[in-house]
Every structure is written in C-alpha cells, then in structure tokens.
C-alpha positions as CSV (number, residue, x, y, z in Angstrom):
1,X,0.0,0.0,0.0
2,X,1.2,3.2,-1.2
3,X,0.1,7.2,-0.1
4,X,1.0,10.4,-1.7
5,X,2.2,13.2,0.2
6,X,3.1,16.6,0.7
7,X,5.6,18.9,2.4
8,X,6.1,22.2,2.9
9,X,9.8,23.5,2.1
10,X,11.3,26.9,3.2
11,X,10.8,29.2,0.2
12,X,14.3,30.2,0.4
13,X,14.7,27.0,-1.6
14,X,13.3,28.9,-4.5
15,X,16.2,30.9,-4.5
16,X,19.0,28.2,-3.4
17,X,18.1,25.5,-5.4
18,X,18.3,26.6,-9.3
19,X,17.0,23.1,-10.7
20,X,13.8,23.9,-8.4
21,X,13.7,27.9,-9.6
22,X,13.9,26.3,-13.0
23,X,11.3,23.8,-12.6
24,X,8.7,26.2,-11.7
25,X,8.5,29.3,-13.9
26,X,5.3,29.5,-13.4
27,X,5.6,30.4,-9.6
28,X,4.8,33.9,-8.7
29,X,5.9,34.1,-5.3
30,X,2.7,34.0,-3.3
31,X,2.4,30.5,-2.6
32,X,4.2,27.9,-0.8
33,X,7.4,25.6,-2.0
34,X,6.3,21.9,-1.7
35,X,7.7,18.7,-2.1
36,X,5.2,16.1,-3.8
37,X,6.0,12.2,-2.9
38,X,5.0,9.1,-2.3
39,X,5.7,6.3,0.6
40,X,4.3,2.6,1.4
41,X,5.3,4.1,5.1
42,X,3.3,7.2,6.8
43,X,3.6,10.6,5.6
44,X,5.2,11.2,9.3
45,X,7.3,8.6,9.3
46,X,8.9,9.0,5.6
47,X,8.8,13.1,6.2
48,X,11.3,11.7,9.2
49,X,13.2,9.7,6.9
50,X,13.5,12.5,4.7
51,X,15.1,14.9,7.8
52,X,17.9,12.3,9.1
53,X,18.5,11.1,5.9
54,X,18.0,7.5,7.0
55,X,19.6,5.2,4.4
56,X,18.6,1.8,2.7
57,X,19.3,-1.8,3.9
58,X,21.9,-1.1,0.8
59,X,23.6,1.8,2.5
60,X,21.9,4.1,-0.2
61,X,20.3,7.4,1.3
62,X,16.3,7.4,0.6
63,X,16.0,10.7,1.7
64,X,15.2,14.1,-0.8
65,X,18.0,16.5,-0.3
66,X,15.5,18.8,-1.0
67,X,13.4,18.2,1.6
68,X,16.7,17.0,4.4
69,X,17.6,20.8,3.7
70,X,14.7,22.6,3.1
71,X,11.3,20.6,4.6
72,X,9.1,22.0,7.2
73,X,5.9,20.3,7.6
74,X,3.6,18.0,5.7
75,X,0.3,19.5,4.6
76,X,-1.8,17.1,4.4
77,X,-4.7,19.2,3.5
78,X,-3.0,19.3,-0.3
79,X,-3.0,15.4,0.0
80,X,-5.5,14.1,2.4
81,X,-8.1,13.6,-0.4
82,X,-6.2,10.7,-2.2
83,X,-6.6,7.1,-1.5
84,X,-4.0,4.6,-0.4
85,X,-2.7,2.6,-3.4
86,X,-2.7,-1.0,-4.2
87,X,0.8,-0.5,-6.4
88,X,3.6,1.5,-6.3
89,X,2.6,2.5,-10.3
90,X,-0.7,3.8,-9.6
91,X,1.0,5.9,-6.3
92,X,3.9,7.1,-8.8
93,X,1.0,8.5,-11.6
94,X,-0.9,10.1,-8.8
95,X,2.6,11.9,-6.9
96,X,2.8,13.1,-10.9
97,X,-0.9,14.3,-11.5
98,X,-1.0,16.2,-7.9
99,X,2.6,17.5,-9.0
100,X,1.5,19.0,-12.0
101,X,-2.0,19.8,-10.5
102,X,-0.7,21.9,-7.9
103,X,2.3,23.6,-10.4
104,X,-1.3,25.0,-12.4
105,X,-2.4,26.6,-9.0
106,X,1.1,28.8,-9.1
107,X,2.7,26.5,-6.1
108,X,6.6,26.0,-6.6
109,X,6.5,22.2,-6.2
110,X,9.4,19.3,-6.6
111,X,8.9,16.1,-6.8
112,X,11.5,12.8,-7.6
C-alpha cells in the first residue's frame, strides 16, 4: 500500500536550489514551496526519513535532499483527499498528477 504526500519547504529553496527555480516558472511568489512524494510508510514517518537522511538496507540514502535541507511540515490538506494505493505505479501516476495539478495553481513544487 502506497500514499501520496506533501511537504512544505522553506521558500528560500526557490532561491538556493536553481534546478527547483527552473522547474517552476510559473511560480509567482505568493504561494508555498512543496515537495510532492509518495511512501508505502506514513507521511510522518517518511517526512522523518527524509530529515535524518535515513539510508537503505543497501547503505543508499532514501532521503530528498530537497526536503533534508529545506522541509518544514507536511500539509496534508493538499494530500489528504487521495486514497492509499494497491501499487507503487498507480501511487507514482498520482505523486505526478498532484505534482502537475498543484504547479497549475502557481505553487513551486518538486517532486523525484
């Protein structure tokens, strides 16, 4: 079972990051820098991940650098709607729709 989610990054990213800056153009300023993912663990638990960078059973880091640096919070009002997922597919297409759905509402948004 997979879930989307969402955090909140410190808009200074904007600014930082310029693979992020160049991934949005469309971002005016106004509304809030998010991270769009998606985890077969809890949004808490992977946003957690995420902030120690915890690595794999392989010794690889799973964590966004993105988010290790610049994450704040999960909103899980942008993400609460969605349903769990049966397949890591069908959570992957959905991390992509909200990702580009939220990018039309003028958000800065990143997403792996």
């Amino acid at each position: 079972m997979y879930q989307v989610y969402v955090v909140e990054l410190r808009k200074v990213v904007f600014s930082d990051h310029k693979k992020f800056r160049e991934a949005n153009p469309q971002y005016n300023g106004v509304l809030e820098c998010l991270y769009v993912g998606m985890t077969s663990k809890s949004p808490t638990e992977r946003l957690k991940q995420h902030k120690e960078g915890i690595l794999s059973e392989k010794g690889v880091d799973i964590s966004s650098a993105i988010v290790k640096k610049y994450g704040s919070f999960l909103r899980p009002s942008l993400y609460s709607h969605l349903p769990i997922y049966k397949s890591q597919a069908e959570a992957l297409k959905a991390e992509k729709s909200l990702t580009s759905a939220l990018r039309k509402q003028r958000y800065a948004v990143w997403s792996n």
